[in-house]
C-alpha positions as CSV (number, residue, x, y, z in Angstrom):
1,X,76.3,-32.1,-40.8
2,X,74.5,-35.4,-41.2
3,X,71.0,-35.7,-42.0
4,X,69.2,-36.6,-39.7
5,X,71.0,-34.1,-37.3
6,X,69.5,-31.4,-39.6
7,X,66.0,-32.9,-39.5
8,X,65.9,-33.7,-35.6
9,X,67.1,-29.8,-35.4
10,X,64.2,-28.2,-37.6
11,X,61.8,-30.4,-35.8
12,X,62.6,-29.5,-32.4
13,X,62.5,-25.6,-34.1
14,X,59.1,-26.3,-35.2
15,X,58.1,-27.6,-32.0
16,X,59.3,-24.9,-30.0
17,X,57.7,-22.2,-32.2
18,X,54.3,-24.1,-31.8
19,X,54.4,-24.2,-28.2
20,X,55.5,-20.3,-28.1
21,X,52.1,-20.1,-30.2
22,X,49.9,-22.0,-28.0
23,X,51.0,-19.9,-24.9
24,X,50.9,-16.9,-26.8
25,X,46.8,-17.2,-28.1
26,X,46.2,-18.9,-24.7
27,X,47.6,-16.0,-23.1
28,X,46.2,-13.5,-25.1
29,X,42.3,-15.4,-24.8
30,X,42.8,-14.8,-21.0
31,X,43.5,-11.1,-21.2
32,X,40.4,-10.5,-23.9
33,X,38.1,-12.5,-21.3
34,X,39.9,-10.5,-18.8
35,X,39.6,-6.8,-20.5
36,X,35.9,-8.1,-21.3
37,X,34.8,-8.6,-17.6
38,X,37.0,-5.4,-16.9
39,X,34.1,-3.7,-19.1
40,X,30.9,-5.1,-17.1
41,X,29.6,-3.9,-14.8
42,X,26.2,-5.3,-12.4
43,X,23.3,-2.5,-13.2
44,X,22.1,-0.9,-9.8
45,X,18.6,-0.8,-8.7
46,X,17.0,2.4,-9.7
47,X,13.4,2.1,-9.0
48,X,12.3,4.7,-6.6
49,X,15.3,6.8,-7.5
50,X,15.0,10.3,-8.9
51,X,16.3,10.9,-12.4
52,X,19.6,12.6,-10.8
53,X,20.0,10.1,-8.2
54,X,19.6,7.4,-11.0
55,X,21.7,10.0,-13.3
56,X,24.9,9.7,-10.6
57,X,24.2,5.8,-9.3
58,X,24.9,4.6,-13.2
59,X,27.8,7.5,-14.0
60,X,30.0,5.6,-11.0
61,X,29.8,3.1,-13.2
62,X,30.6,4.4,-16.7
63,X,26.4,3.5,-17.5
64,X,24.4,6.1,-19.2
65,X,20.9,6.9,-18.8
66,X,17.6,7.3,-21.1
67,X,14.6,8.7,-19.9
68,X,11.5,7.5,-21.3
69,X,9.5,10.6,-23.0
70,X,5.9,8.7,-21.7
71,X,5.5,9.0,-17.8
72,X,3.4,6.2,-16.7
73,X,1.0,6.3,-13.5
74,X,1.9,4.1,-10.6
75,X,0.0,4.2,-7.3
76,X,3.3,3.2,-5.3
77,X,6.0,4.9,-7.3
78,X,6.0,9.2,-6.4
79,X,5.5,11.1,-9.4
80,X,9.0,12.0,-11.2
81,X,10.8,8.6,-9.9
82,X,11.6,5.4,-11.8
83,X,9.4,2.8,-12.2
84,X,10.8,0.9,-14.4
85,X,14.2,0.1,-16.2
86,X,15.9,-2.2,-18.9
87,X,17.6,-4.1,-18.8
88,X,16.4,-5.5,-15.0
89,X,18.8,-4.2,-11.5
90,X,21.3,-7.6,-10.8
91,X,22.2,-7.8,-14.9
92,X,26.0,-7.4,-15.8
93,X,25.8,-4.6,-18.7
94,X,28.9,-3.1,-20.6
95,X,30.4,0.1,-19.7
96,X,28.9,2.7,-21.7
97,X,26.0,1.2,-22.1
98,X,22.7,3.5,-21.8
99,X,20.0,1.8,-19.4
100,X,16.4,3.3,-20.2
101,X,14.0,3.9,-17.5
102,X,10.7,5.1,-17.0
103,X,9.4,7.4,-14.7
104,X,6.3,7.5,-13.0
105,X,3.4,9.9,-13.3
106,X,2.1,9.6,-9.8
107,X,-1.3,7.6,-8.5
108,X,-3.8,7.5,-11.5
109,X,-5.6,10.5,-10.4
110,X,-9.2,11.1,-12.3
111,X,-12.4,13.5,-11.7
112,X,-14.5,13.0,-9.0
113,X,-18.3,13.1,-10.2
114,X,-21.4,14.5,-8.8
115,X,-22.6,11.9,-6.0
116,X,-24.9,13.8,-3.8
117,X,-28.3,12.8,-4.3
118,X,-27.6,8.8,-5.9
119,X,-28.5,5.8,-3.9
120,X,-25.0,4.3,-2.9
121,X,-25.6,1.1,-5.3
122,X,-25.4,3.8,-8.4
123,X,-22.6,5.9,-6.9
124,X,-20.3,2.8,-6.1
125,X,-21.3,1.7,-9.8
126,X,-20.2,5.1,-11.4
127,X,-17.0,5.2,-9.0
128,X,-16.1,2.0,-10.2
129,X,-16.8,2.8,-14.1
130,X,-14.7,6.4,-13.6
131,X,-12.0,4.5,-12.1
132,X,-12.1,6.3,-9.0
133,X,-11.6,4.6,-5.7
134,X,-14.2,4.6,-2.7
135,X,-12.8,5.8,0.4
136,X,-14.1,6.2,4.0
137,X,-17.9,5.2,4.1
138,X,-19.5,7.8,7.3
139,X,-23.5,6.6,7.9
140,X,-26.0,8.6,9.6
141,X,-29.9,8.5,10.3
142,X,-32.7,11.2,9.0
143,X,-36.0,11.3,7.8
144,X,-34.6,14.7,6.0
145,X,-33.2,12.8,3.2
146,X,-33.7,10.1,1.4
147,X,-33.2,6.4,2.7
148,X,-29.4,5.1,0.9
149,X,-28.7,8.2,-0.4
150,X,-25.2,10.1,-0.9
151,X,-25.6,13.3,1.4
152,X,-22.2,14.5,1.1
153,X,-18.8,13.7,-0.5
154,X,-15.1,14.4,-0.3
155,X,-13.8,15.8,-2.1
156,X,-16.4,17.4,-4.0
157,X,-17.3,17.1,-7.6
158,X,-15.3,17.5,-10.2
159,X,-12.1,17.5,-8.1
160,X,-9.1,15.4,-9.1
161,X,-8.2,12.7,-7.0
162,X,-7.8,9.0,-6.7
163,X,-10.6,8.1,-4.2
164,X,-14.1,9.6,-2.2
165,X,-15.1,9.3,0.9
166,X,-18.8,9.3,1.0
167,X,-22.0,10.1,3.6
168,X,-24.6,8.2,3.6
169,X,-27.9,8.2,5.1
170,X,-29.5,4.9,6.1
171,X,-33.2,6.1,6.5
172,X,-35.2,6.6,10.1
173,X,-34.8,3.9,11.8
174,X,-38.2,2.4,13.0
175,X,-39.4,2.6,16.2
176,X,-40.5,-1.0,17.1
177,X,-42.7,-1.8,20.5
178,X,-42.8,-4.6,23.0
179,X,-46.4,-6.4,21.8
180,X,-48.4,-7.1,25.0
181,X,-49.7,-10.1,26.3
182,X,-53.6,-9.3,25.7
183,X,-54.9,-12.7,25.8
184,X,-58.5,-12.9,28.0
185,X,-59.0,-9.2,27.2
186,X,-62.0,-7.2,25.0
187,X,-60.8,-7.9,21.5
188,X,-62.4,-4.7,20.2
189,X,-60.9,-2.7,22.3
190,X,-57.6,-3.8,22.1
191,X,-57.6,-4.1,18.6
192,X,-58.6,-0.4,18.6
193,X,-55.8,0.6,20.7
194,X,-53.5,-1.2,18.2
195,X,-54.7,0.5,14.8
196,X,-54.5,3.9,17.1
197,X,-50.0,3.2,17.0
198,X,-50.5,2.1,13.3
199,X,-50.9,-1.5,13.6
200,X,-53.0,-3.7,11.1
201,X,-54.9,-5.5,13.2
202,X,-57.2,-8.8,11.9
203,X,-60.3,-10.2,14.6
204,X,-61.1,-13.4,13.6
205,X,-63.8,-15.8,15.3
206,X,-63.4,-19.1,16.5
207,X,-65.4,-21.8,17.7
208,X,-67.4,-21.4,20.9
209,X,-65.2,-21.5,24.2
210,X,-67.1,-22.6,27.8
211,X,-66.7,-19.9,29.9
212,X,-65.3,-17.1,28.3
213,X,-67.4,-14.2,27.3
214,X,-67.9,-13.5,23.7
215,X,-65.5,-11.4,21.8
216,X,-62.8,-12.2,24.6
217,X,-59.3,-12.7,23.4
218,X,-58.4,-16.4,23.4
219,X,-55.1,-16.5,20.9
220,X,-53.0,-13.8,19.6
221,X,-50.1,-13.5,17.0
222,X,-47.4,-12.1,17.4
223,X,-47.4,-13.5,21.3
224,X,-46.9,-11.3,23.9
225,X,-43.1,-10.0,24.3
226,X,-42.2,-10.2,20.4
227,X,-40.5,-7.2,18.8
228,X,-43.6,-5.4,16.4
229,X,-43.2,-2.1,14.4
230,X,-46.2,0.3,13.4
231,X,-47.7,-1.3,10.1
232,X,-46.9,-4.9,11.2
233,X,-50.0,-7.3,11.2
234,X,-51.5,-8.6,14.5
235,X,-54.0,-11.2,14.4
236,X,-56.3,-11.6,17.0
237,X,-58.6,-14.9,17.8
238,X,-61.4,-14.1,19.9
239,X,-64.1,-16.3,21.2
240,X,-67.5,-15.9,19.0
């Protein structure tokens, strides 16, 4: 056999091995990516879910699950369901993998304290320091109790719960009068009629008017058909 016969034939040889090579690690780096993706899986969402629901959802897919010892309050989450997880619902995990969640405790519940009796300025200001929420607000009006005062709460002290409601009453409300137009009448004895309902009345003197009889009303303050309660000041001008 020549030469170069023999070298052309171990060449192609080599060739041909190389390529069998080439196919074989390309083909064998497309089943590993394929066995690989064969392994993840896309963790569900289990927020919300009970610990046996969320037991089962991650079992159909060969995922495990680890329960956080420390419950954790949430006002939204129902006591005993997941709050939380890692890693995040919509990641690709590896079968077998655990996923750890937390479960939540329930709405942060706390102990209502004594309210009855407290202007509603302190008891929102304790509420808010206790963590405790303020509920339905109910008003009323009595001369029985003290004016902004907490008459009654729900639930009552030292319950557990996450809010009150509260009753409060808003003090007697004052019974206000119609003032009359008194102008061109005695000034003494309207003014006496006035202090009679609890008015502060004031005379005062002015300068001489022509034909008006002294101590007749000439000016008055508030004028007639204003709104007045019982301790409000009228002033009355009268002519000297």
């Amino acid at each position: 056999m020549r030469f170069g016969t023999r070298v052309w034939g171990v060449g192609k040889f080599l060739v041909i091995l190389g390529a069998l090579g080439a196919t074989f690690l390309l083909s064998f780096g497309i089943s590993m990516r394929l066995a690989l993706r064969a392994r993840e899986v896309e963790v569900p969402k289990l927020q919300g879910l009970s610990i046996n629901e969320a037991t089962n959802a991650l079992g159909e897919l060969g995922l495990g699950l680890r329960v956080d010892e420390n419950h954790r309050p949430d006002d939204k989450i129902p006591a005993g369901r997941v709050m939380q997880q890692e890693p995040a619902a919509g990641t690709t995990a590896r079968r077998q993998r655990t996923i750890r969640v937390w479960v939540s405790a329930g709405p942060h519940v706390t102990t209502v304290p004594q309210l009855i009796g407290q202007s509603e300025r302190t008891a929102r200001i304790r509420l808010q320091q206790d963590g405790v929420g303020v509920g339905a607000v109910s008003e009323f009006r009595s001369a029985d109790y003290p004016a902004d005062a907490v008459v009654a709460q729900n639930p009552p002290p030292m319950s557990r719960g996450p809010q009150v409601a509260l009753l409060l009453n808003r003090g007697e409300q004052l019974q206000t009068f119609v003032m009359p137009d008194v102008i061109g009448m005695d000034g003494a004895k309207v003014a006496d009629v006035l202090r009679a309902r609890g008015f502060r009345v004031s005379i005062v003197g002015t300068q001489p008017t022509p034909g008006v009889p002294a101590g007749t009303i000439i000016r008055q303050k508030p004028v007639g058909g204003f709104q007045v309660a019982p301790s409000d000041t009228v002033s009355l001008e009268v002519s000297p």
